[in-house]
C-alpha positions in Angstrom: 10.5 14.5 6.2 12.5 16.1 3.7 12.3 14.6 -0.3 14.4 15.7 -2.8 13.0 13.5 -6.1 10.0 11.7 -7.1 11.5 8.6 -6.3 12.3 9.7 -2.7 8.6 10.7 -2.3 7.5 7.3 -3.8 10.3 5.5 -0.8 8.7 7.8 1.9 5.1 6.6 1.0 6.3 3.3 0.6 7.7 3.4 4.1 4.3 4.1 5.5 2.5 1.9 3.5 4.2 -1.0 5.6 2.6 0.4 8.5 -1.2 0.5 7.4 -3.4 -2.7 8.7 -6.6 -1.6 7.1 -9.5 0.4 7.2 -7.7 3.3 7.3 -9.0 6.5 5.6 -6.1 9.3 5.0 -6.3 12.5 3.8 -4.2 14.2 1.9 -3.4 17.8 1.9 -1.4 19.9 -0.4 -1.5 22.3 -3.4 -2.0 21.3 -6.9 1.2 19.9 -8.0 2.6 18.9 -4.6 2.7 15.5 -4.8 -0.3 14.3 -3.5 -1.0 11.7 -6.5 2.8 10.7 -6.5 2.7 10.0 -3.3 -0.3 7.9 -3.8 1.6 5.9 -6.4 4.6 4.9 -4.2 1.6 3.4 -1.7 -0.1 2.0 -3.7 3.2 -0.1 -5.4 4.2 -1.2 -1.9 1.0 -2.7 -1.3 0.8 -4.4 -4.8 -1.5 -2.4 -6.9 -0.9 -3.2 -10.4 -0.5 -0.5 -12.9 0.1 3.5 -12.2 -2.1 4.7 -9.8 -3.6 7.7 -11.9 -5.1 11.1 -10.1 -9.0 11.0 -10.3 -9.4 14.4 -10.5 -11.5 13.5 -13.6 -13.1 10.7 -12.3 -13.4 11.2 -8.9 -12.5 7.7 -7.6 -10.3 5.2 -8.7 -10.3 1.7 -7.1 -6.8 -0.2 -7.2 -6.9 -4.3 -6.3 -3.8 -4.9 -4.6 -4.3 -9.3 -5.1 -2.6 -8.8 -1.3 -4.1 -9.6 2.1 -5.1 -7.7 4.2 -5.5 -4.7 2.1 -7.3 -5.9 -1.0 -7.8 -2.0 -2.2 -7.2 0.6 -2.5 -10.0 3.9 -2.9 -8.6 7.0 -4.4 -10.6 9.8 -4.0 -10.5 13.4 -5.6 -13.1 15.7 -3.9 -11.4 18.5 -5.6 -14.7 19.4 -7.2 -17.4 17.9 -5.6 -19.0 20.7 -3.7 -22.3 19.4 -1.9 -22.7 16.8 0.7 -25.1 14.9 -2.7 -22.2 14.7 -4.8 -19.8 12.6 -1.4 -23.3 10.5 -1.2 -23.4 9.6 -5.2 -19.8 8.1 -4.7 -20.5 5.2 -2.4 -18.2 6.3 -0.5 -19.9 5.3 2.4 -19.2 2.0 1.4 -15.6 1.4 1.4 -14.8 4.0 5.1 -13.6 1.4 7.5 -13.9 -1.9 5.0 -10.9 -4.2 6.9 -9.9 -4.9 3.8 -9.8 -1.6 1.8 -7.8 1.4 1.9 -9.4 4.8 1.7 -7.4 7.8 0.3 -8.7 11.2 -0.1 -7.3 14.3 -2.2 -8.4 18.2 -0.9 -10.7 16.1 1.7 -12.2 19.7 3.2 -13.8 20.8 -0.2 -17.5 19.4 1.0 -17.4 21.5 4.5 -20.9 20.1 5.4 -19.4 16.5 5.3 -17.3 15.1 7.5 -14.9 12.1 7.2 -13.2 11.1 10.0 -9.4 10.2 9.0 -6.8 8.0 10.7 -3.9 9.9 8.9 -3.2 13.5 7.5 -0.5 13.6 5.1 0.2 17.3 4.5 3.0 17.8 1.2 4.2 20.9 0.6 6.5 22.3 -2.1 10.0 22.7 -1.0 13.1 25.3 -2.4 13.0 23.1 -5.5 11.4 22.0 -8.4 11.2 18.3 -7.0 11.5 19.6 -3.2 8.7 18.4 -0.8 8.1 19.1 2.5 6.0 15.5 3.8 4.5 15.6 7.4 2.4 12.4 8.4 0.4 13.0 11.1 -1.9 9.9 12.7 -5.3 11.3 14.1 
């Protein structure tokens, strides 16, 4: 898929929130700047999360309540800078992969190469021939 805007990226996220039951872990892929947090936000206000989702590339993880069934959160994850399989552990994240009702998103999910998490989704953005160009492939495992 093709967006042209913010908002488009936001609709195109939106979209394929409506298809998520639960459970589901996704990765996302893309360079810094590409839209990966964006992207994020237009999921997360389809499914109910209140507020902006914000990129955790500070904190790490973010936890959204949605008040919706059957996805009651959302787990935003920035491994950006985590480097050893220790620092995945320290999260909990563990705790939330495969929770019914939870929703587990992860940002540059290949940075820890000894740990593994298996995803349901890769969504891949890249930067298009614009400044608010992206390239989005969804891809279910």
């Amino acid at each position: 898929m093709i967006s042209k805007s913010i908002t488009e990226t936001k609709k195109i996220a939106a979209d394929f929130a409506s298809t998520l039951r639960g459970g589901e872990t996704i990765a996302l892929e893309g360079e810094i700047g590409a839209g990966k947090t964006t992207f994020t936000q237009g999921l997360a206000a389809a499914l109910g999360a209140e507020g902006l989702a914000r990129s955790p590339t500070f904190t790490v993880l973010n936890v959204y309540p949605t008040g919706r069934e059957p996805i009651k959160k959302i787990v935003h994850v920035d491994a950006y800078r985590l480097r050893t399989s220790e620092d995945i552990l320290n999260l909990g994240l563990e705790e939330w992969l495969g929770q019914p009702d939870s929703l587990v998103l992860i940002e540059w999910p290949n940075m820890v190469e000894e740990v593994e998490v298996k995803t349901d989704y890769v969504v891949r953005i890249e930067m298009g021939e614009s400044a608010d160009e992206r390239k989005i492939e969804i891809e279910k495992k």
